[in-house]
C-alpha positions in Angstrom: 134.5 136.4 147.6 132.1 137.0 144.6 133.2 140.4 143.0 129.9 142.6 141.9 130.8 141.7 137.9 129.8 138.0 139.3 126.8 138.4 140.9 125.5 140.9 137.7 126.8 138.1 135.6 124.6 135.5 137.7 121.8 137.6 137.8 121.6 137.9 133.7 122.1 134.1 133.7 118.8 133.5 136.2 116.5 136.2 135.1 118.0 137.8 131.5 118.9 141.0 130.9 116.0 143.5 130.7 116.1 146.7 128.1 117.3 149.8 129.3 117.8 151.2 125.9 114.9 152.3 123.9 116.1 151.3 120.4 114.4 149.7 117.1 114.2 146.3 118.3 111.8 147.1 121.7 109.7 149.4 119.2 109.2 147.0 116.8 107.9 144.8 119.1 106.0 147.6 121.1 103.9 148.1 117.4 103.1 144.0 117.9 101.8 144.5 121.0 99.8 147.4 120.2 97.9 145.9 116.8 97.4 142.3 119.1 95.8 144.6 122.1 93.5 146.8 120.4 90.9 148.9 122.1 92.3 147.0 125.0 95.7 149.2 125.8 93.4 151.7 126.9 92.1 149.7 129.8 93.8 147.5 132.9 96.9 146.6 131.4 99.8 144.6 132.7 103.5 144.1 132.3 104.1 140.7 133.8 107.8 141.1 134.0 108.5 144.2 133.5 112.5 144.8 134.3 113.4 148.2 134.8 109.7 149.6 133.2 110.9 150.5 129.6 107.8 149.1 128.3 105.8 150.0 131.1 106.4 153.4 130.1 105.7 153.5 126.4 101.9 151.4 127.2 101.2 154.2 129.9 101.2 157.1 126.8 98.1 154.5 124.9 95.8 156.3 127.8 95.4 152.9 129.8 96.1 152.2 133.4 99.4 150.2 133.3 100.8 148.1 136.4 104.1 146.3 136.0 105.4 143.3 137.7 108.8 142.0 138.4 110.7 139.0 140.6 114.3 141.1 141.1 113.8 143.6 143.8 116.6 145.9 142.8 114.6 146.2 138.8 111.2 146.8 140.2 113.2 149.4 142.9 114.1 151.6 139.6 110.8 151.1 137.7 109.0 152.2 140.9 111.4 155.3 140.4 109.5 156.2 137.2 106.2 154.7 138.0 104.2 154.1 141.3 102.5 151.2 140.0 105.0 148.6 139.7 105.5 146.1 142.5 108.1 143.3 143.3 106.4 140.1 143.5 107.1 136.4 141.7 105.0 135.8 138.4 103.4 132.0 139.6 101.7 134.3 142.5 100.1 137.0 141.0 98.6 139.5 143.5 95.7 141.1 141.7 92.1 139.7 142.0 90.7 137.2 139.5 89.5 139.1 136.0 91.4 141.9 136.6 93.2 143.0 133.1 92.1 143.7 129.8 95.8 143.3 128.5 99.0 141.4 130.1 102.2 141.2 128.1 104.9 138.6 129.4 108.2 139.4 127.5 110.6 137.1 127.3 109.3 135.9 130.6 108.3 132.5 131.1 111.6 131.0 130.4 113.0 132.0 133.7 110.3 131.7 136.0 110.3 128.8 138.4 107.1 127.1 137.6 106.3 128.7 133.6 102.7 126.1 133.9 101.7 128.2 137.1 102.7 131.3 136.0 100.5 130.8 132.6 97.6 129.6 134.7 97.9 132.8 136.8 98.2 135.3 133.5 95.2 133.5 132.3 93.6 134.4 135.8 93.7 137.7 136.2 92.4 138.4 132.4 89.2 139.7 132.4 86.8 137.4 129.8 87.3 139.4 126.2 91.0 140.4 127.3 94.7 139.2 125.7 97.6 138.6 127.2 100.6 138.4 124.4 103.7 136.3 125.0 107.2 135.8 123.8 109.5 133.0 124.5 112.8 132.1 123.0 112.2 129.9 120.2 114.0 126.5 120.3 114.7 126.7 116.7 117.0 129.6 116.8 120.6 129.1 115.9 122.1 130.5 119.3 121.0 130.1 123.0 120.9 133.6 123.4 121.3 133.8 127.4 124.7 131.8 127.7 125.7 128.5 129.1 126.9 126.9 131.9 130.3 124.3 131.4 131.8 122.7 133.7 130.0 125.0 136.8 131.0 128.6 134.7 128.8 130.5 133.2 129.6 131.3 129.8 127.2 134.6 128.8 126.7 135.5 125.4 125.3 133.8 122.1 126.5 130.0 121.7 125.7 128.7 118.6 123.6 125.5 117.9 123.1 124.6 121.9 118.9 124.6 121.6 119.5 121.8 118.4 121.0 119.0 120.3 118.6 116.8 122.4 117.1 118.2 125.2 118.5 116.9 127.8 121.9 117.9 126.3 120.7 121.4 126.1 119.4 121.5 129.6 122.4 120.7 131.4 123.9 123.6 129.3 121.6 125.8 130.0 119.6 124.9 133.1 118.9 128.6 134.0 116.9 129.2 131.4 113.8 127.5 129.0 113.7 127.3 125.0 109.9 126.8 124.0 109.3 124.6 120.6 105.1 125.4 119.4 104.2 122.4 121.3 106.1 123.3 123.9 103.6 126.4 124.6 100.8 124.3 123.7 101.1 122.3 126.5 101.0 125.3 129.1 97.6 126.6 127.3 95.9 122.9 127.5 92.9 123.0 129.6 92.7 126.7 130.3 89.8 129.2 129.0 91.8 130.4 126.2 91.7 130.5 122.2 94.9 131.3 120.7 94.6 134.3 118.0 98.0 134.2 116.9 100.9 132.1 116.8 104.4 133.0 114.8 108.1 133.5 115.1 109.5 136.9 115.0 113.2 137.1 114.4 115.2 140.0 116.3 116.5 144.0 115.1 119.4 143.4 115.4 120.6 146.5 116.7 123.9 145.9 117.8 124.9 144.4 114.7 123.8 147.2 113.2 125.9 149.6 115.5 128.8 147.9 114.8 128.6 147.2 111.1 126.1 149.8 109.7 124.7 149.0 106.3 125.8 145.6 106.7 123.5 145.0 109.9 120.5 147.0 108.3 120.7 144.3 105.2 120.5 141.6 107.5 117.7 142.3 109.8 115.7 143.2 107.0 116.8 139.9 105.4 116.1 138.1 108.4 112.6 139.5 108.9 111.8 139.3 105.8 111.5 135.5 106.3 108.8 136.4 108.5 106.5 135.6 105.7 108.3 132.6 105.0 108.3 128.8 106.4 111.9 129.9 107.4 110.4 131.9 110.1 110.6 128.5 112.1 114.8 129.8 112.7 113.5 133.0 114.2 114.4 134.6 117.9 111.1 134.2 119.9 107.6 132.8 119.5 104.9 135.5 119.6 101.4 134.0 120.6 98.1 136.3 121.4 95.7 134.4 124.0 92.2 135.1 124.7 90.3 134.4 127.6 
């Protein structure tokens, strides 16, 4: 009988672990959002994906009208405890009308949706002409799959070093549960669609629990590791960051 540690485990292995901890890392990323959305986080916004609403909440206090999104019906059950607006439906099949946001933010999303080519299609969709949607993915150039792996039928969570380097096929039976997006990669989901890209990078992580467990030491390295932001080295970081307009 699978014990409730089991099904949790499987259920980070299929759709990631969302935040439930308002710390430096999700603010960091929240400022990202805000500077890439402009004028538009005061208008139809929406958290494609939204987990248990942590970000949902911190775009409602810009003055917009936020709706969140999400596939697990027990995370959009708790969101739906702090806001009315989320609802529990699957990311390819969107249930808004065409044109309908001026800002959608897929975090860490893509990667574990069933069809990530229809679920870009349908973000670009429901934008409204003028609005953004901003995106992060895991970035195949990162050191560690950060979302486990799976050997010999057991699912191994945690960091694993050097499994999105080895060819891809390798790396996909390792980690079938989840994508890693190179640039290209994204590219292809974008081709053909009404879309100009306004930015592209690689943002490397806060760190935070390295920091609660080693203090000064973890502060050094996340602003080491960010630092290379500004670098060609950025190519090692966590997760892509693209902005899209349609």
């Amino acid at each position: 009988m699978t014990s409730i540690n089991d099904r949790d485990m499987e259920k980070a292995a299929l759709r990631g672990e969302p935040s439930y901890v308002w710390r430096a890392g999700q603010q960091r990323r929240l400022e990202m959002i805000l500077r890439a959305a402009g004028s538009r986080a005061q208008g139809m916004v929406l958290e494609n994906g939204c987990g248990v609403g942590m970000y949902v909440q911190r775009l409602s206090k810009e003055g917009g009208c936020v709706f969140g999104l999400e596939y697990d019906f027990e995370r959009a059950a708790e969101a739906g405890q702090q806001n009315p607006a989320i609802i529990n439906a699957a990311g390819e099949y969107l249930p808004y009308p065409t044109a309908t946001f001026d800002l959608i933010l897929s975090h860490e999303v893509l990667e574990h949706v069933a069809d990530d080519v229809l679920a870009a299609r349908e973000i670009v969709r429901v934008l409204k002409p003028g609005g953004r949607a901003v995106i992060f993915v895991p970035n195949r150039g990162y050191p560690f799959e950060t979302h486990g792996i799976y050997w010999r039928g057991k699912y191994y969570f945690g960091n694993k070093p050097l499994v999105n380097y080895l060819p891809r096929p390798w790396r996909d039976s390792l980690a079938p549960h989840v994508r890693v997006y190179s640039r290209s990669d994204l590219e292809k989901l974008f081709v053909g669609l009404p879309v100009k890209i306004i930015q592209q990078t690689v943002v490397f992580g806060a760190y935070d629990n390295i920091i609660s467990r080693f203090g000064s030491f973890g502060k050094i390295l996340r602003k080491t590791l960010q630092a290379l932001e500004q670098t060609p080295l950025k190519w090692l970081g966590l997760s892509h960051l693209w902005v899209i307009e349609k």
